[in-house]
N, CA, C and O atoms as CSV, one atom per row, in Angstrom:
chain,resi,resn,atom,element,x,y,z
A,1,UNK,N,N,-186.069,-123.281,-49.286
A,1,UNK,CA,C,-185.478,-122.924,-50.548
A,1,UNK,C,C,-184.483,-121.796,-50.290
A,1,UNK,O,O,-184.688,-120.964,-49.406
A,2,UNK,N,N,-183.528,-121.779,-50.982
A,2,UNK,CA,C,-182.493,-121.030,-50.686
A,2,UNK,C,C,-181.408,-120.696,-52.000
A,2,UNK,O,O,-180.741,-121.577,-52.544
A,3,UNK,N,N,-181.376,-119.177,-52.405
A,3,UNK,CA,C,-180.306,-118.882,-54.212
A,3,UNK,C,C,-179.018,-118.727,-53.543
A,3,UNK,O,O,-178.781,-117.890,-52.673
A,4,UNK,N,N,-177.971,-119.836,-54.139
A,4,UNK,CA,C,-176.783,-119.421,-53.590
A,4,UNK,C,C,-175.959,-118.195,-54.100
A,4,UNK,O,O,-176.085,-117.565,-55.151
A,5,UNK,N,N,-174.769,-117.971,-52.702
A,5,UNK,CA,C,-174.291,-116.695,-53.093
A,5,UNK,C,C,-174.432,-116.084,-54.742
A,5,UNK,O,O,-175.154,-115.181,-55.164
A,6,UNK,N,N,-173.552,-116.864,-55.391
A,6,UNK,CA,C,-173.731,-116.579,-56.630
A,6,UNK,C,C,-174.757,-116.370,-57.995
A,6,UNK,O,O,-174.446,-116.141,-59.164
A,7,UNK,N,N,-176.339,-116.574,-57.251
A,7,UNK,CA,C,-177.653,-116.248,-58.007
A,7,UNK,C,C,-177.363,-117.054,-59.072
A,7,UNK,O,O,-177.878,-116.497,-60.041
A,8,UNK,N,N,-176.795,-118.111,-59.446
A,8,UNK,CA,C,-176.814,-119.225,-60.264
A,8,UNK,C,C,-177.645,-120.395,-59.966
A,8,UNK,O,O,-177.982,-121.163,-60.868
A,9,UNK,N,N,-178.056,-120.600,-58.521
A,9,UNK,CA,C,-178.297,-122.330,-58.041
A,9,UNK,C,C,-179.204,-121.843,-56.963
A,9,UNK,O,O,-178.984,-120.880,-56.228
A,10,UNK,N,N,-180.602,-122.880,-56.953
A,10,UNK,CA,C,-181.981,-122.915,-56.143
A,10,UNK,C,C,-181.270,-124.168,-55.433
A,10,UNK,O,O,-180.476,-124.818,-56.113
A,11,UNK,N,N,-181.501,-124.525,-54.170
A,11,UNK,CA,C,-181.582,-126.009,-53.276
A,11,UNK,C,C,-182.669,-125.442,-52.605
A,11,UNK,O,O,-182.799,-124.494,-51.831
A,12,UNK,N,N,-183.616,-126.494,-53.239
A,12,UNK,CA,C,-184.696,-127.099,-52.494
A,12,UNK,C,C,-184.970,-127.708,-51.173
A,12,UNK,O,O,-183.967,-128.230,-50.685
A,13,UNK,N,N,-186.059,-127.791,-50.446
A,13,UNK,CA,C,-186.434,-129.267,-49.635
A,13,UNK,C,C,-187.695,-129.667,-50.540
A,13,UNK,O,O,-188.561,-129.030,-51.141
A,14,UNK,N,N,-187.428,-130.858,-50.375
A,14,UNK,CA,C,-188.933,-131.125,-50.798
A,14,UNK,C,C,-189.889,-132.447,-49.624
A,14,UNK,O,O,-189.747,-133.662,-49.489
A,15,UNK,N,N,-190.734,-131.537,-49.041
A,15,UNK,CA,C,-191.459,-131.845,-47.920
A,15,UNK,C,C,-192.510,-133.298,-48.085
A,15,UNK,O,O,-192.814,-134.116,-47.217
A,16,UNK,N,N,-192.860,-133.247,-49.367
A,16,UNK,CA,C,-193.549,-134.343,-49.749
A,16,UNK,C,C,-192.964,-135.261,-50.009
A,16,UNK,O,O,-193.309,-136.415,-49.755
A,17,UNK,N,N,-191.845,-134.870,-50.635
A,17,UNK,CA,C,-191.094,-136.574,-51.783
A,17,UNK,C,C,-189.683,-136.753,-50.768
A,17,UNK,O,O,-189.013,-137.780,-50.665
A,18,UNK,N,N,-189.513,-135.808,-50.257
A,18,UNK,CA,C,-188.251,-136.029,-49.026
A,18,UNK,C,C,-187.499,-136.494,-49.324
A,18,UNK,O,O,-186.974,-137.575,-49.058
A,19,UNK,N,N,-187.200,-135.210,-50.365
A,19,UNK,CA,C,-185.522,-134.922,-50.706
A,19,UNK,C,C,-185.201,-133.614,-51.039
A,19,UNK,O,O,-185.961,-132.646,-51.072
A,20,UNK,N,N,-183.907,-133.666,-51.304
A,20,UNK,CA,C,-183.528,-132.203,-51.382
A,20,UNK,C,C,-183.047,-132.270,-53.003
A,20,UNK,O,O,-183.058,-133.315,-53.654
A,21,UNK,N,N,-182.733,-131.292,-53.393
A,21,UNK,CA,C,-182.638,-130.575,-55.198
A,21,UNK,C,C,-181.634,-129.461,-55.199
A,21,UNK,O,O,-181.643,-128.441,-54.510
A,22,UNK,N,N,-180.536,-129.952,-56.346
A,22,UNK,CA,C,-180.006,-128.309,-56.599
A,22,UNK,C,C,-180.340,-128.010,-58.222
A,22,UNK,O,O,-179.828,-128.683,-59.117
A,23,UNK,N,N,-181.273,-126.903,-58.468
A,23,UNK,CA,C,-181.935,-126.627,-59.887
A,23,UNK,C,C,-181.107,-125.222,-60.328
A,23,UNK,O,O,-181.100,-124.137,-59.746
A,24,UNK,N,N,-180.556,-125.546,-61.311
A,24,UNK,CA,C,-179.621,-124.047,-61.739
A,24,UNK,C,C,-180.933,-123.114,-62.336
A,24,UNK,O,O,-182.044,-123.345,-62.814
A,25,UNK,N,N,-179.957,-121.709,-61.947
A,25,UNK,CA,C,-180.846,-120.439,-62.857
A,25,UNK,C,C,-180.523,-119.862,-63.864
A,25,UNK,O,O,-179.558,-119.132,-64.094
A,26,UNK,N,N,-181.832,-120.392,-64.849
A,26,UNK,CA,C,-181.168,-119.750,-66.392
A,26,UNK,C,C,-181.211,-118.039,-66.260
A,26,UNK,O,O,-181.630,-117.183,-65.480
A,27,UNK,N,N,-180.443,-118.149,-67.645
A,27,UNK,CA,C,-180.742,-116.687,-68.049
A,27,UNK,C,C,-181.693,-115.529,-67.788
A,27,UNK,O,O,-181.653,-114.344,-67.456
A,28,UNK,N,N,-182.793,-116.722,-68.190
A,28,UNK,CA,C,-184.428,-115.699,-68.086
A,28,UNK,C,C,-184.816,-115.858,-66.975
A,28,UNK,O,O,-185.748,-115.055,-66.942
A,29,UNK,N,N,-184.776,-116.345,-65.967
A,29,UNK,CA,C,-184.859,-116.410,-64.589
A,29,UNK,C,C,-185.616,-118.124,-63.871
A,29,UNK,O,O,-185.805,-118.638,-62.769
A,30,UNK,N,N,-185.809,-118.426,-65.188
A,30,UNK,CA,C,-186.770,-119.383,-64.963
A,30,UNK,C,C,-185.165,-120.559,-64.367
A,30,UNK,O,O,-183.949,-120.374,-64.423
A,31,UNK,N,N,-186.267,-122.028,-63.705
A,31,UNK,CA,C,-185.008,-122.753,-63.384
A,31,UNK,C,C,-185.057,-124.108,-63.975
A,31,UNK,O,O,-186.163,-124.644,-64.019
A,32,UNK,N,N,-184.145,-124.673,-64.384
A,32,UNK,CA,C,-183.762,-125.918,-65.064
A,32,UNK,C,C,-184.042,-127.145,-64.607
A,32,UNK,O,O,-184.972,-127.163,-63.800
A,33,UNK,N,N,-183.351,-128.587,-64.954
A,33,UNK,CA,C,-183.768,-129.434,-64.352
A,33,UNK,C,C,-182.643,-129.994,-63.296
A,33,UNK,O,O,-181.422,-129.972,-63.447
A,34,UNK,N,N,-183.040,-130.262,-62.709
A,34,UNK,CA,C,-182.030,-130.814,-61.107
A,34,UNK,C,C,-181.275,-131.545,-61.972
A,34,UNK,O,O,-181.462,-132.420,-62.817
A,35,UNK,N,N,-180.035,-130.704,-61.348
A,35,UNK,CA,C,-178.266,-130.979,-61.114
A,35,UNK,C,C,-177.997,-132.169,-60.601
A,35,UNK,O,O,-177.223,-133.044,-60.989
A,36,UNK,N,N,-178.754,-132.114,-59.633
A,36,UNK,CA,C,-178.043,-132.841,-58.081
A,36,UNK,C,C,-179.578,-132.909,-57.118
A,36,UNK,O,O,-180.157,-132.031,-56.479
A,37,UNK,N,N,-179.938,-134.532,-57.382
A,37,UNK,CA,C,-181.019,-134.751,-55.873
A,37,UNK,C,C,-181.025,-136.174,-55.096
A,37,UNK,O,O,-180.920,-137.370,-55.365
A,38,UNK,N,N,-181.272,-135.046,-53.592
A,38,UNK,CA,C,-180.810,-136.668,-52.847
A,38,UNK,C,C,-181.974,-136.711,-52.258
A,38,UNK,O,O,-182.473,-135.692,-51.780
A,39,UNK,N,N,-182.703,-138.171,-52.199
A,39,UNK,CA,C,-183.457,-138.545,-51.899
A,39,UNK,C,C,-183.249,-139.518,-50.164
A,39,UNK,O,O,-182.517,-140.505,-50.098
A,40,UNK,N,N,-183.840,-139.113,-49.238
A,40,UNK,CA,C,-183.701,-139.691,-48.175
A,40,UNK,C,C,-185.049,-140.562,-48.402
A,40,UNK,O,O,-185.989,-140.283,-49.146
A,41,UNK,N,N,-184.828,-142.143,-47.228
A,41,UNK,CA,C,-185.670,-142.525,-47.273
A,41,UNK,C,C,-186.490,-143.317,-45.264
A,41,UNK,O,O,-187.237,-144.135,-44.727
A,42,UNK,N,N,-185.430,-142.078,-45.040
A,42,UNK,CA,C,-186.632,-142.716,-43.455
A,42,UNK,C,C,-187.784,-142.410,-42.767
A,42,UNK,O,O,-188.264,-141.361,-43.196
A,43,UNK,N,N,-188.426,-142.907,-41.866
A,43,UNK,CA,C,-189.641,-142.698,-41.429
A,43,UNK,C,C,-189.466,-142.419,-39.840
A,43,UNK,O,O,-188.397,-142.204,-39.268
A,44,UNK,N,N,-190.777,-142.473,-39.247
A,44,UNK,CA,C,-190.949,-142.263,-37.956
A,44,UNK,C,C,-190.658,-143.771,-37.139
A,44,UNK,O,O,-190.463,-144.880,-37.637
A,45,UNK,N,N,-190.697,-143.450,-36.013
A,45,UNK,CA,C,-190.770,-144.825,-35.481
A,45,UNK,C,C,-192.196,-144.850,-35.027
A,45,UNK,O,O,-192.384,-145.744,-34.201
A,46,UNK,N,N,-193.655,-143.878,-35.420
A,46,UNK,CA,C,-194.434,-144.039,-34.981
A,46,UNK,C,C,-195.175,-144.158,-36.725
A,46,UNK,O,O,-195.821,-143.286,-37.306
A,47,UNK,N,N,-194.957,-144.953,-37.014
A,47,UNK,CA,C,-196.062,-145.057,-38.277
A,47,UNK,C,C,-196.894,-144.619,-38.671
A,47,UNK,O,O,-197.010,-144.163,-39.809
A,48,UNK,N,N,-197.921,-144.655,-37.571
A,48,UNK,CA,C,-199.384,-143.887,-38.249
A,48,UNK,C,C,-199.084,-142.373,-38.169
A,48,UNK,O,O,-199.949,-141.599,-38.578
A,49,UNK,N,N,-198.081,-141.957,-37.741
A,49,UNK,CA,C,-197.593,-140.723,-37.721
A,49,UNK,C,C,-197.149,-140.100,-38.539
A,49,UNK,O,O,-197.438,-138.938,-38.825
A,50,UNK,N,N,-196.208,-140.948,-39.143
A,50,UNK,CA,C,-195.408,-140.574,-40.328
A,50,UNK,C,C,-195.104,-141.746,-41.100
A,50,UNK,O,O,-194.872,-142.727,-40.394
A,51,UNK,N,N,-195.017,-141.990,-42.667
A,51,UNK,CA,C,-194.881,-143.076,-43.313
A,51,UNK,C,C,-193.382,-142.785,-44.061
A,51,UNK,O,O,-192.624,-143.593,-44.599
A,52,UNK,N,N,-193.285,-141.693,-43.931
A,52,UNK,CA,C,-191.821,-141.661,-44.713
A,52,UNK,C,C,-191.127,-140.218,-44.585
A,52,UNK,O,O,-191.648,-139.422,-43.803
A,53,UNK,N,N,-189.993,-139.832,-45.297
A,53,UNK,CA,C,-189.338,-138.749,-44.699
A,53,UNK,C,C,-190.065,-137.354,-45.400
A,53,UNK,O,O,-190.859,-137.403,-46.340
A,54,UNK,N,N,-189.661,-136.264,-44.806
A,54,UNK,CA,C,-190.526,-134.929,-44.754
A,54,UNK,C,C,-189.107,-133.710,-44.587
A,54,UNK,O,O,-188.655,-133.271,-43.529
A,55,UNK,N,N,-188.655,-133.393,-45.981
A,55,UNK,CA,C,-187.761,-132.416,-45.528
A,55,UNK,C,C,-188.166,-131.336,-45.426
A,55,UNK,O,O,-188.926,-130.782,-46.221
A,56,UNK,N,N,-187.666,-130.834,-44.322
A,56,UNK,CA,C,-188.140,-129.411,-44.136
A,56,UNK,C,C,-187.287,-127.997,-44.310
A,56,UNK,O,O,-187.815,-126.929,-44.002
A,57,UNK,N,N,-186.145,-128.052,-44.743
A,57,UNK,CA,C,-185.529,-126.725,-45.181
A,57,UNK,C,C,-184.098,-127.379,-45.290
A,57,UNK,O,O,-183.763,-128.415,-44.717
A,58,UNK,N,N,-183.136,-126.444,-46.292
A,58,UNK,CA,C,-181.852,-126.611,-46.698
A,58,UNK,C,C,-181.604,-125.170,-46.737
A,58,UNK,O,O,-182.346,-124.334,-47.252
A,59,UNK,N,N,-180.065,-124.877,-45.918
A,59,UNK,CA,C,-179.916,-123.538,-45.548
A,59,UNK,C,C,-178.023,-123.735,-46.306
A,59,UNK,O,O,-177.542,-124.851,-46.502
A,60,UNK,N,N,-177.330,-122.553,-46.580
A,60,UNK,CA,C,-176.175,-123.032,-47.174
A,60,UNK,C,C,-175.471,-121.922,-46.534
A,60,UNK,O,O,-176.000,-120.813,-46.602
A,61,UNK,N,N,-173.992,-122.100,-45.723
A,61,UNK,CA,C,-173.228,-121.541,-45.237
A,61,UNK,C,C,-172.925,-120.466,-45.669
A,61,UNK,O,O,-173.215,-120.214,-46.839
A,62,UNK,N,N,-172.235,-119.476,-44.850
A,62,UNK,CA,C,-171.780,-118.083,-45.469
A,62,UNK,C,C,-170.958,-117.922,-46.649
A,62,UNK,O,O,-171.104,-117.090,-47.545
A,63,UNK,N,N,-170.059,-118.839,-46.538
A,63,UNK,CA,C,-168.794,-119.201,-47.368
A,63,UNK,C,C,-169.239,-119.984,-48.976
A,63,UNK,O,O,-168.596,-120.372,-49.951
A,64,UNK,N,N,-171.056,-119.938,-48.494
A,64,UNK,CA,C,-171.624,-120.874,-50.328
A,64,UNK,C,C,-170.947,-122.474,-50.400
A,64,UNK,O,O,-171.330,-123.137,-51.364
A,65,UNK,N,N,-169.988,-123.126,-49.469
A,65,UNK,CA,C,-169.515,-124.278,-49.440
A,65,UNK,C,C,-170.049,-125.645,-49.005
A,65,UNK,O,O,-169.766,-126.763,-49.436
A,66,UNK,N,N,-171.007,-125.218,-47.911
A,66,UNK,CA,C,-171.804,-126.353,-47.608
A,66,UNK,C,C,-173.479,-126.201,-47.428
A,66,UNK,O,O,-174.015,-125.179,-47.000
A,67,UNK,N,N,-174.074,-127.217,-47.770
A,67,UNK,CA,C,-175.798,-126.956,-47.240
A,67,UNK,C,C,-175.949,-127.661,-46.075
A,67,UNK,O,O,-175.076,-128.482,-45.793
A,68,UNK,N,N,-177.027,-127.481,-45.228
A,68,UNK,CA,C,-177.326,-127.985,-44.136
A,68,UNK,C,C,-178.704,-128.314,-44.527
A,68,UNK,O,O,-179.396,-127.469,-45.096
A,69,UNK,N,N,-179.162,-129.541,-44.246
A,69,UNK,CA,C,-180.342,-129.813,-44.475
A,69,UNK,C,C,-181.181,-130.565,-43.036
A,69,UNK,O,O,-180.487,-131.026,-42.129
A,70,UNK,N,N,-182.589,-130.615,-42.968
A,70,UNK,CA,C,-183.099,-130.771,-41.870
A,70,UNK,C,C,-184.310,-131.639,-42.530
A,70,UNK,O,O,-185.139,-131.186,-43.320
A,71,UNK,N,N,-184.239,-133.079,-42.012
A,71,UNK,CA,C,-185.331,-133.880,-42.752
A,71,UNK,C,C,-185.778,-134.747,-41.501
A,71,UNK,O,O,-185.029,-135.239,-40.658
A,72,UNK,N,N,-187.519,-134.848,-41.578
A,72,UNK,CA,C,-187.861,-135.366,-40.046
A,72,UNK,C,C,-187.641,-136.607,-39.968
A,72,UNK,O,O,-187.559,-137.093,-41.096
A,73,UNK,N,N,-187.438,-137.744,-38.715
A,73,UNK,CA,C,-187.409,-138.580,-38.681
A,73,UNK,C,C,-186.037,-139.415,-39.672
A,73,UNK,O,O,-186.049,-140.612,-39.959
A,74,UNK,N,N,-185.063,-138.539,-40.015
A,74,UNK,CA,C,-184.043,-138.779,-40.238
A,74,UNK,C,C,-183.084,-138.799,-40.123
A,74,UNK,O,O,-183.182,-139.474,-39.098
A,75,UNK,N,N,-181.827,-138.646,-40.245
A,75,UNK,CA,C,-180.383,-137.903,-40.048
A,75,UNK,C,C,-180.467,-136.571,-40.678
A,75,UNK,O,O,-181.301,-136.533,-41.582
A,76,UNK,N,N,-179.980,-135.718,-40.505
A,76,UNK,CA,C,-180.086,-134.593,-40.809
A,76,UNK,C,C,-178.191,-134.586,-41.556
A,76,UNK,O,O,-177.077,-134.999,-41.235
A,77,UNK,N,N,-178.961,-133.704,-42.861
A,77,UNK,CA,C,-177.701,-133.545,-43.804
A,77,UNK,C,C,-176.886,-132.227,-43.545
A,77,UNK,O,O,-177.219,-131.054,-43.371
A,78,UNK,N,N,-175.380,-133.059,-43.601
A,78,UNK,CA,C,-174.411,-132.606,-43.794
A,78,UNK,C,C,-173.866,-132.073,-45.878
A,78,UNK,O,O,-172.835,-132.734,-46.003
A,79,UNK,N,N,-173.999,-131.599,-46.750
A,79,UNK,CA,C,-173.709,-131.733,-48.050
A,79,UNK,C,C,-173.113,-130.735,-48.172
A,79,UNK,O,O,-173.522,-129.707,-47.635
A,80,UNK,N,N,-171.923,-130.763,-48.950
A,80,UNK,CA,C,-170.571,-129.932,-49.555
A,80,UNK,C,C,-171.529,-129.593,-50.928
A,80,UNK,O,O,-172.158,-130.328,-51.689
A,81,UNK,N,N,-171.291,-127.857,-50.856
A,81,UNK,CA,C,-171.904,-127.539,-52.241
A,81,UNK,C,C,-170.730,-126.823,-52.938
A,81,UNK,O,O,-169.758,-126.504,-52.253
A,82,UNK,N,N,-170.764,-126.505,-54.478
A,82,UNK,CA,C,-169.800,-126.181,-55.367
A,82,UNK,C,C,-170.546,-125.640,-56.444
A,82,UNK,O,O,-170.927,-126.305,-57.408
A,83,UNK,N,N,-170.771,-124.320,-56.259
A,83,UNK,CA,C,-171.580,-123.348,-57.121
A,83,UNK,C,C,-170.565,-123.114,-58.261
A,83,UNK,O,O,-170.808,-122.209,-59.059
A,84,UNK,N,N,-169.072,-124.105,-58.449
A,84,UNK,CA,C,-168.802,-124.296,-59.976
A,84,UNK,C,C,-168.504,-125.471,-60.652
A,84,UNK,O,O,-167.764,-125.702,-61.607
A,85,UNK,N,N,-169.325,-126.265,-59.876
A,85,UNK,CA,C,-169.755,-127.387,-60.785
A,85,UNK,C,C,-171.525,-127.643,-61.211
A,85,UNK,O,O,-172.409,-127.137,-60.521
A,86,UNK,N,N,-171.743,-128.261,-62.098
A,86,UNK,CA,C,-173.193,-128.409,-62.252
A,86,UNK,C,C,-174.012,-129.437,-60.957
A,86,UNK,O,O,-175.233,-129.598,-60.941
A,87,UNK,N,N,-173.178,-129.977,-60.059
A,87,UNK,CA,C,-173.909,-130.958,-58.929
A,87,UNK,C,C,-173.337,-130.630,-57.858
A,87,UNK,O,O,-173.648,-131.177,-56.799
């Protein structure tokens, strides 16, 4: 999990459902409902190992422009972020 530069926007991983989330921050601090979620859908090549994907962290450049995401048994994301749009 990671608040971009601008303390407006949460990006998630989500380790169970294996995908990633961008959830804006209201006013009161609390956070809204996802903007923007991408759902990956690969697995291991060892099955009983793994049945499906497992993201494990989304980190976002100095510049607030891109996220880097890291999901197992997958491609690992490349995503352009834009802390002035809602996605």
């Amino acid at each position: 999990m990671v608040v971009d530069r601008t303390g407006r926007f949460v990006l998630v991983a989500n380790y169970t459902g294996g995908n990633f989330a961008v959830l804006p921050i209201r006013r009161d601090g609390s956070l809204g409902e996802a903007t923007d979620l991408k759902q990956d859908s690969g697995s291991s090549i060892n099955a009983e190992r793994q049945e499906g994907p497992h993201a494990h962290c989304i980190v976002l450049d100095p510049a607030n422009q891109f996220a880097y995401a890291a999901i197992l048994a997958s491609t690992d994301y490349d995503l352009q972020f834009d802390a002035g749009v809602e996605n």
